[in-house]
C-alpha positions in Angstrom: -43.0 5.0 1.8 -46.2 5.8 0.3 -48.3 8.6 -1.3 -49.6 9.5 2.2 -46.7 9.9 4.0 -44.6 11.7 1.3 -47.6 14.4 1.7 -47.2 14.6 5.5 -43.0 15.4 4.8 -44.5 17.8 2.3 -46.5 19.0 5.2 -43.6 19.2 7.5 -46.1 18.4 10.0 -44.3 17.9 13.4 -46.4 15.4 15.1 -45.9 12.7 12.0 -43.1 13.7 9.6 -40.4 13.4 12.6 -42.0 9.2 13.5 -42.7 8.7 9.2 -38.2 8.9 8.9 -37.5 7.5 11.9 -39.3 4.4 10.6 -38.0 4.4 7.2 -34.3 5.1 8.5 -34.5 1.9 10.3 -36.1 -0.6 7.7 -33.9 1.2 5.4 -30.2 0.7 7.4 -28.9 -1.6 5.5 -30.5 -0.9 1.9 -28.4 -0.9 -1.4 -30.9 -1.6 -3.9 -33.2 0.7 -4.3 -35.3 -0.6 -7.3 -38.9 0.1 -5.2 -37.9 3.7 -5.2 -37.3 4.1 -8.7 -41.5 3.8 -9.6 -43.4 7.0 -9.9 -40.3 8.8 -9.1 -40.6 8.2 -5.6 -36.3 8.6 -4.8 -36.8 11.9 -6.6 -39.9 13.0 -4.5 -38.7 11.7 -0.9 -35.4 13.6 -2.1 -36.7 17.1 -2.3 -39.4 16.6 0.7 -36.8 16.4 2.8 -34.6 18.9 1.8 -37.6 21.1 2.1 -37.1 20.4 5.9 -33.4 20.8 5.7 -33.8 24.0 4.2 -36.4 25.1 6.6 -34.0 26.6 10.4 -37.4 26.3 11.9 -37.0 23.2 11.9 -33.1 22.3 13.0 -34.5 20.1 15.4 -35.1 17.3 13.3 -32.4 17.9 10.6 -30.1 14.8 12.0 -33.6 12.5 10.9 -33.7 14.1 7.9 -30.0 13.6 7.3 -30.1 10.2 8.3 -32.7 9.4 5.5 -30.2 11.3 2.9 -27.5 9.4 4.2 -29.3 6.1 3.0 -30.4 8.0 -0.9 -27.1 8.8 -1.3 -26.5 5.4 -1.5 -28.4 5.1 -5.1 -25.9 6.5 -7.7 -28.8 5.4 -10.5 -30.8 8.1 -9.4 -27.9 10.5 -8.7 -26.7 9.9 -12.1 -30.6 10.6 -13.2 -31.8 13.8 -11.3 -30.4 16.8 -10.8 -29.0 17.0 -6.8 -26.2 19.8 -7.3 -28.4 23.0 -6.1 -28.8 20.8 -2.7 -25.2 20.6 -2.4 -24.9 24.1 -0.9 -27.5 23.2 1.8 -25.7 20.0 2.9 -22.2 22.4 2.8 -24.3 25.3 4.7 -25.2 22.0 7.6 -21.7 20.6 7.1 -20.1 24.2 7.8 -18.2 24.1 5.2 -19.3 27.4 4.0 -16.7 30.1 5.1 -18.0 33.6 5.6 -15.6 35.6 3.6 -16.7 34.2 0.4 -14.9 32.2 -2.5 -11.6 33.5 -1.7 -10.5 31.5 1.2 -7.1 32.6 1.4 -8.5 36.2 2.4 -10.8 34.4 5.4 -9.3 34.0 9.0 -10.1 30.6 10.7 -11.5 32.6 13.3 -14.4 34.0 10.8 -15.7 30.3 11.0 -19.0 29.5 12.6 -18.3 27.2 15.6 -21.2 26.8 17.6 -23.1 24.1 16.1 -24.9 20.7 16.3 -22.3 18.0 16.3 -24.4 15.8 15.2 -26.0 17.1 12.5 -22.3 18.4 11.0 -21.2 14.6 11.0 -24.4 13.6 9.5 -24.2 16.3 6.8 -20.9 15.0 6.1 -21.2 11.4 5.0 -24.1 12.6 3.1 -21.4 14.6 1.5 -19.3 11.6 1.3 -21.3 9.6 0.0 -22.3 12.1 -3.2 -18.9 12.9 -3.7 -18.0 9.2 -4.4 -21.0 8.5 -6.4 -21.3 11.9 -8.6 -18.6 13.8 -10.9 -20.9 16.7 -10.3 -21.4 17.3 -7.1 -17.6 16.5 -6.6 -17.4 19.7 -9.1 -19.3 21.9 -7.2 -17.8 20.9 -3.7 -14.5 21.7 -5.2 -15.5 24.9 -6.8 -17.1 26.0 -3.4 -13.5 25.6 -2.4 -14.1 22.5 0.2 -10.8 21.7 0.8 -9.9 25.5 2.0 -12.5 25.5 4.5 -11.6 22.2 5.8 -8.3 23.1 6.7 -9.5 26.6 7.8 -11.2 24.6 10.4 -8.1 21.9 11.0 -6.0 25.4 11.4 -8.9 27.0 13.8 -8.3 28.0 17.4 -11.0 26.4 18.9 -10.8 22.5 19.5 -12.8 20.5 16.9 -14.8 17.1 17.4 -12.6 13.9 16.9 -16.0 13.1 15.0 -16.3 16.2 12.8 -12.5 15.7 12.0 -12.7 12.3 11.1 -15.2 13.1 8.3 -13.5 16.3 7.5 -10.7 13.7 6.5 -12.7 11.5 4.7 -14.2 14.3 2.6 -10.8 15.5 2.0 -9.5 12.4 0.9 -12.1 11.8 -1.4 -11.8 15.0 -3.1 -8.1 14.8 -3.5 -8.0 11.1 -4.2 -10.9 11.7 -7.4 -9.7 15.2 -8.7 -5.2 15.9 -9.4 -6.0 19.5 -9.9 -6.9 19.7 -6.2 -3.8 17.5 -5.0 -1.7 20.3 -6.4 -4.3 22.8 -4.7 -3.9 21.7 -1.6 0.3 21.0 -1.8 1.4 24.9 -3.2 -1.8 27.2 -2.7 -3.0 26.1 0.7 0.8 24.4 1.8 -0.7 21.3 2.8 2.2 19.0 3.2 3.9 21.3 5.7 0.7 22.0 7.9 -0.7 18.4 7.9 2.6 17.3 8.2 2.6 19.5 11.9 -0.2 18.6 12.7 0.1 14.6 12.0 3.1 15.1 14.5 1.5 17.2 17.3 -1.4 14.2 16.9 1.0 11.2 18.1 3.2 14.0 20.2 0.3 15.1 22.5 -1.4 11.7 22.6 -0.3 9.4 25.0 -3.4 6.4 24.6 -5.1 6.9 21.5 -8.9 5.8 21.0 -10.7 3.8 18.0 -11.8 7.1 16.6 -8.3 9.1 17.1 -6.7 6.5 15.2 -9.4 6.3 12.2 -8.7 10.5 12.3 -5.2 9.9 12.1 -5.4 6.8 9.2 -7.6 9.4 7.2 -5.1 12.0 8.0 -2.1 9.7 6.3 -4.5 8.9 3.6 -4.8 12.2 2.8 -1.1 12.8 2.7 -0.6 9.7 0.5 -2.9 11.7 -2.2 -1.3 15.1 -2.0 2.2 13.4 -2.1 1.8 12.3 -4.9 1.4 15.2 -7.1 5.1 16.5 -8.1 3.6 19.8 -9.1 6.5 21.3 -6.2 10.5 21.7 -7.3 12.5 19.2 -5.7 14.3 21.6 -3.3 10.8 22.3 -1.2 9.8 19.0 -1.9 12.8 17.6 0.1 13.1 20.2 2.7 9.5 18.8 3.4 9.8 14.9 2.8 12.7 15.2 5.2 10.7 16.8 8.1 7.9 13.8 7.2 10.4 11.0 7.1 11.5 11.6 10.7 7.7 11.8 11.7 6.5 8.6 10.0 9.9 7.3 11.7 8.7 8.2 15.0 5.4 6.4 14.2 6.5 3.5 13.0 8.8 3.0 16.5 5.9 4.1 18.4 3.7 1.5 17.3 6.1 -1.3 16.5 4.2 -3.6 18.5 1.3 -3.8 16.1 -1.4 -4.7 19.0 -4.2 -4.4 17.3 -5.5 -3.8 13.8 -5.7 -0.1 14.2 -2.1 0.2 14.8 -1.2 -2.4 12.2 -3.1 -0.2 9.6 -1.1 2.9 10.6 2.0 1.2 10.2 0.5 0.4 6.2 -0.8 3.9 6.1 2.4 5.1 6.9 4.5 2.7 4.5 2.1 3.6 1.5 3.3 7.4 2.2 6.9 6.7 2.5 6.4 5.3 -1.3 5.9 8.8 -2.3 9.1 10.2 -0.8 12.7 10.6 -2.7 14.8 7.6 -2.1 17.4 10.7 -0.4 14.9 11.5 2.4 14.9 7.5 3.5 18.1 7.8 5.7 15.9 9.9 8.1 14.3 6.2 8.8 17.2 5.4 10.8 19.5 7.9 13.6 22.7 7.6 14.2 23.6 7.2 17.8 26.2 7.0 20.6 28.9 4.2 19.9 28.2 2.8 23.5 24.5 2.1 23.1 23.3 -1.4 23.5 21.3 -3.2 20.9 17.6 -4.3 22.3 14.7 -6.1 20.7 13.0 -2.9 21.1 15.5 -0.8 20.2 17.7 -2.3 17.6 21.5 -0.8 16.9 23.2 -1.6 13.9 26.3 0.4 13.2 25.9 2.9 15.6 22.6 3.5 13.9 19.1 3.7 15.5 17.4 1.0 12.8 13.6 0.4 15.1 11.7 2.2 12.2 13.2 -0.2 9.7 12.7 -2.9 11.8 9.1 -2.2 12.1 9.0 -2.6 8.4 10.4 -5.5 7.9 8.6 -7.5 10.8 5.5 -5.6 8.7 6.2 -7.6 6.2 7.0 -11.1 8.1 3.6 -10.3 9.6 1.8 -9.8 6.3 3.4 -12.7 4.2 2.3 -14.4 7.2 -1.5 -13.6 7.3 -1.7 -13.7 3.7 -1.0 -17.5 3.4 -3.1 -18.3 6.3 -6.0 -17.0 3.7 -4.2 -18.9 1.2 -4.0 -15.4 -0.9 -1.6 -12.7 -1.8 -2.8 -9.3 -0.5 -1.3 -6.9 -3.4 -2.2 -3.8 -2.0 -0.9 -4.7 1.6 2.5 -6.4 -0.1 3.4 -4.2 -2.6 4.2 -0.7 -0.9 6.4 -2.8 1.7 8.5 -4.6 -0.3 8.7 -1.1 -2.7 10.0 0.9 0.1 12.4 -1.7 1.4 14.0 -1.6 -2.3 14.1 2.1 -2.2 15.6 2.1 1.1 18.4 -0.6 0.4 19.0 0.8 -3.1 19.8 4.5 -1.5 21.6 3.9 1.3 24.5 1.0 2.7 23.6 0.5 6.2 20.0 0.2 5.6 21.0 -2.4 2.7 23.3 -4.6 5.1 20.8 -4.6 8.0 18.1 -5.3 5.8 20.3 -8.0 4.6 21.1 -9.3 8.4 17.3 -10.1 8.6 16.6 -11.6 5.3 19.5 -13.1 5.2 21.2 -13.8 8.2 24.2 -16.9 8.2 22.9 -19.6 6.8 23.2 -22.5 9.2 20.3 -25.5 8.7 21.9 -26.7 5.3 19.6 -29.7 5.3 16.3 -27.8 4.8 14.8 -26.2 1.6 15.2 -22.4 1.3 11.3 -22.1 0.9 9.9 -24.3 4.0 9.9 -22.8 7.3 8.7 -19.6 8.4 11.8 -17.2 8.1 11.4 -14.0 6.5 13.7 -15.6 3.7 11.4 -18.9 3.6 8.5 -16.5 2.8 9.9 -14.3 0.4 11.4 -17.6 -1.2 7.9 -18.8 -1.8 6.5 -15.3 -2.8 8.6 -15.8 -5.9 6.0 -18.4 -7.4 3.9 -15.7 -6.8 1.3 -15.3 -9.6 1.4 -11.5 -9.6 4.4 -10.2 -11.8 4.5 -6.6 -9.7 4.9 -8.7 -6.3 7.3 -11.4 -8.0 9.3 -8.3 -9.2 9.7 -6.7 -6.5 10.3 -9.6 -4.5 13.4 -10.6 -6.7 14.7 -7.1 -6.9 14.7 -6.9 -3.2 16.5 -10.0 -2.6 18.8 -8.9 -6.0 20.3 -5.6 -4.4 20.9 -7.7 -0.8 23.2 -10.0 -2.5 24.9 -6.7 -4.6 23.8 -8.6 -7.6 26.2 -11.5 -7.1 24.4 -15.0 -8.7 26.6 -17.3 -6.1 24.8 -15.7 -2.7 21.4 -16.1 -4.2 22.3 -19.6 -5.3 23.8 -19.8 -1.7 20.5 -18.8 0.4 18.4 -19.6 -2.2 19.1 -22.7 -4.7 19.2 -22.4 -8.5 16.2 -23.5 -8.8 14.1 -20.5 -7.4 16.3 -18.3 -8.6 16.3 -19.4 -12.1 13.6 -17.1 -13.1 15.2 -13.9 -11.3 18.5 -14.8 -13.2 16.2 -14.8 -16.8 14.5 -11.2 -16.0 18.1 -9.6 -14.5 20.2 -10.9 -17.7 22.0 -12.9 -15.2 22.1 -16.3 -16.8 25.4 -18.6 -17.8 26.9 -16.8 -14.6 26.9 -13.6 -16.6 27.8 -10.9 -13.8 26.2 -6.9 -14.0 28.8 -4.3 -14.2 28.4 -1.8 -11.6 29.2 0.1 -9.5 26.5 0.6 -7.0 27.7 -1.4 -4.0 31.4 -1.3 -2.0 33.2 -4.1 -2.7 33.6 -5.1 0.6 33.2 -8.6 2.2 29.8 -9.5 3.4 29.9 -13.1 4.0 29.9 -14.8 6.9 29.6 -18.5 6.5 29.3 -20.8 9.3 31.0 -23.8 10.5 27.8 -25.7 9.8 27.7 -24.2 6.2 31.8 -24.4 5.6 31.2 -28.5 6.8 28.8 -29.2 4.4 29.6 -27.3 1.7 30.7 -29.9 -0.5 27.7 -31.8 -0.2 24.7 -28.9 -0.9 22.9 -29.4 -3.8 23.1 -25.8 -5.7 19.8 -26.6 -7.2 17.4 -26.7 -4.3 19.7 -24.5 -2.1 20.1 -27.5 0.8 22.0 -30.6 1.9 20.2 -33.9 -0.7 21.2 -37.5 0.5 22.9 -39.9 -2.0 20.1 -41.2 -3.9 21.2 -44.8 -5.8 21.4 -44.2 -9.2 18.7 -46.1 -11.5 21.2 -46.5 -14.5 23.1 -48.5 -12.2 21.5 -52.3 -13.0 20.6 -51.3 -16.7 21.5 -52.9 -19.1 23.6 -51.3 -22.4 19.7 -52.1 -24.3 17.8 -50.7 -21.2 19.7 -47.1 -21.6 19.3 -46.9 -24.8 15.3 -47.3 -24.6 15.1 -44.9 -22.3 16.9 -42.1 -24.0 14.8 -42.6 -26.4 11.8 -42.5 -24.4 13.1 -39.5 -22.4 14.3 -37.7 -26.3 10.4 -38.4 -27.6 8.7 -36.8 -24.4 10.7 -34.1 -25.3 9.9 -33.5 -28.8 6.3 -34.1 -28.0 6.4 -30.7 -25.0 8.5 -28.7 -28.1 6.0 -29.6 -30.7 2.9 -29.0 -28.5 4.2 -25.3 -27.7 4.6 -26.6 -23.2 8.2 -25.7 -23.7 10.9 -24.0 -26.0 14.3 -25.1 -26.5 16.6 -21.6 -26.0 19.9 -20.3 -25.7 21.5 -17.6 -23.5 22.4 -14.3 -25.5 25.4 -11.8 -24.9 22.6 -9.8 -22.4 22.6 -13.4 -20.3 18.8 -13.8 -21.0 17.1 -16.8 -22.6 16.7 -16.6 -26.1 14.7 -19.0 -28.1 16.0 -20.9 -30.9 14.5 -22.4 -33.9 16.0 -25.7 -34.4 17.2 -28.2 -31.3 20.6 -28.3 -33.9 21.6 -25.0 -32.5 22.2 -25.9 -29.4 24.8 -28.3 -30.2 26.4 -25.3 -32.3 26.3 -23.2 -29.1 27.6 -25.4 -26.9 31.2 -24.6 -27.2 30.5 -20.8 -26.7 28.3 -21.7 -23.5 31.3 -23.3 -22.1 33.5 -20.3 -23.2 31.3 -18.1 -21.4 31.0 -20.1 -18.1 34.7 -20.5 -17.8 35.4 -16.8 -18.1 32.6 -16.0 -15.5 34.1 -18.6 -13.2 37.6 -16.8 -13.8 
């Protein structure tokens, strides 16, 4: 862009200021660094020769172009940061029509007093320009919120006439920006404008009415559950309208997670996280709406899955979410936090709040062992997978993982040790004070039988090595042909290796305290001193 033709978009002449964007808009698509622009404050200059045109109705025809080439600015927060852009703001609002006609105080303006008859284009256009700013620049995030964007936007959601997929799709993304960047619109949006209630209608009515959704009715709806994640998570409402309205969303999301339990294609995969990342915000009491109790005479299907008279699909969905994701992620050989977390989060609120979600849950994790002779962490079992998420690197997924598998085992050391071997469990057992076969007083869970070992399990039993969790064959042992001498040496050997990890700081002799957690100790004599309580203490947990 040069001197010349900054002067004909200064111009606005017709015949060359139309063919001068067109040909910077398409060298320009893919630009992100925009240090050319930033000599003789030429960002600056192109800036305000185009919003001339914007601001010039004369010239409508050619505002897409000249949105277009915003578009691309917008991209360089340097010069945001740098020039004053928020009296522009109202123009790209005025395009976006996201100015309402009865003024600031939206609650006083019908939907109906909305301008509908415009230029789809241009309205999409104006709002990823709007998108864009938003992201990059506090102020203009400021002055979009204290033009009261978010009333307008749902003025138009809540309008009578039918509104563009595209125009709603952007609509979202606006919205979720604002709500996401500022918590005093969140609450805004929840009590003043009732959000939850009327999104949560209208999220319904979407995947009611829709029988085949296209690419862009899905993005609406993603940006739609995105929106709801952000406005959920202000707790600004008491908790009796709070649960009248999680309740009413619970048995939507349930609806969507059953109608898209297939998980096709990506689009549908990404409602299902959508959807999961906005159960995490609901009260652990609204979960039982996840599942519906039905007749005593209906049949159990893969698509339809009874367990104790109850309806369990959604919660199915979840967990074959998470098989799916565990899956993916070691195929990348890396541990998707964002996509793991919020499943394995609301499978512990779920199991945690309510029986029958915590025994199914527990009939897929953990179903009766049979193959004894294979470790609990090869294979590609949802229990194989969580087994190896527990050398998981990340301490919230680790967590989480172990406090899932935890509450499906009511807390009880022997049925982890069963499915999963000491030896992975070990560190689950440190963090839950469950070590020396100390046992957690409570009384969260029935005391009903849940066990139901198999012949294959009952037969080899005896011979399962509690360590690694599986069937070990007799191994000769090496003492065997030593000598007396030969022993000796290498307990010595074995005692010095030992003292060498201690002294170089690798490992730390400890104890298990009264809490059942590892304690360090800070001479290898006190062991021998605790050694008669240790065996104290096992012998009263075996009792």
């Amino acid at each position: 862009m040069d001197q010349e033709q900054l002067k004909t978009l200064l111009d606005k002449n017709t015949e060359h200021f139309p063919r001068v964007l067109r040909k910077f808009n398409e060298e320009n698509a893919d630009l992100f660094q925009f240090e050319k622009f930033h000599k003789n404050d030429l960002w600056f200059s192109l800036w305000k020769a185009v919003f001339g045109i914007l601001n010039d109705d004369g010239l409508e025809k050619y505002h897409t172009v000249c949105l277009n080439t915003i578009r691309i600015l917008s991209r360089d927060e340097s010069s945001l940061l740098k020039n004053n852009i928020v009296p522009d703001i109202s123009c790209l609002l005025k395009l976006a029509h996201l100015v309402a006609s009865g003024g600031t105080n939206m609650a006083a303006t019908t939907p109906d007093a909305i301008d509908q008859s415009y230029n789809t284009d241009v309205v999409v256009e104006a709002l990823k320009c709007l998108c864009n700013l938003v992201f990059q620049n506090v102020e203009v995030r400021r002055e979009c919120i204290r033009q009261n964007v978010a009333d307008v936007i749902f003025q138009r959601l809540s309008s009578s006439t039918q509104t563009e997929s595209s125009i709603e799709l952007f609509d979202m993304k606006l919205l979720f920006l604002v709500t996401a960047l500022d918590t005093t619109v969140r609450s805004r949006v929840l009590i003043e404008l009732n959000g939850l209630t009327y999104l949560t209608e209208l999220l319904d009515e979407k995947f009611r009415v829709t029988s085949e959704f296209s690419a862009q009715q899905f993005d609406v709806a993603i940006e739609l559950l995105k929106v709801m994640f952000n406005i959920t998570s202000s707790s600004d409402k008491s908790p009796s309208e709070n649960e009248i309205q999680s309740l009413h969303l619970t048995s939507v999301i349930r609806e969507i997670l059953i109608r898209f339990s297939d998980m096709k294609t990506d689009r549908e995969r990404s409602v299902i996280a959508h959807s999961i990342d906005l159960l995490t915000n609901i009260s652990s009491s609204c979960l039982s709406e996840l599942i519906v109790k039905c007749d005593s005479t209906a049949k159990s299907s893969e698509k339809r899955p009874i367990f104790e008279c109850r309806n369990v699909s959604a919660l199915s969905t979840v967990l074959r979410y998470l098989h799916y994701t565990l899956e993916e992620n070691e195929k990348s050989s890396s541990t998707n936090k964002n996509l793991v977390t919020p499943v394995l989060a609301i499978l512990v609120k779920c199991i945690s709040s309510n029986s029958i979600m915590r025994r199914y849950v527990r009939s897929v994790i953990l179903p009766p062992l049979r193959n004894v002779y294979k470790r609990p962490e090869e294979g590609n079992e949802l229990r194989n997978y969580l087994c190896r998420l527990q050398g998981s690197p990340d301490l919230v997924v680790r967590n989480l993982t172990y406090e899932l598998l935890l509450v499906c085992c009511k807390k009880n050391q022997s049925r982890l040790i069963k499915y999963f071997g000491y030896g992975n469990m070990a560190g689950l057992f440190a963090n839950a004070g469950l070590m020396a076969g100390r046992k957690v007083e409570t009384n969260e869970f029935s005391s009903e039988g849940e066990d139901s070992d198999t012949p294959e399990y009952n037969d080899m039993r005896h011979a399962i090595n509690p360590v690694v969790g599986c069937y070990v064959p007799p191994t000769p042992n090496p003492l065997d042909n030593m000598t007396e001498e030969q022993k000796e040496y290498e307990a010595e050997k074995l005692v010095n290796l030992v003292d060498q990890l201690h002294r170089g700081g690798i490992i730390q002799p400890c104890r298990i305290n009264a809490e059942g957690k590892p304690e360090p100790v800070d001479h290898i004599l006190e062991l021998q001193e605790e050694l008669p309580k240790q065996h104290d203490l096992h012998k009263n947990a075996k009792e």
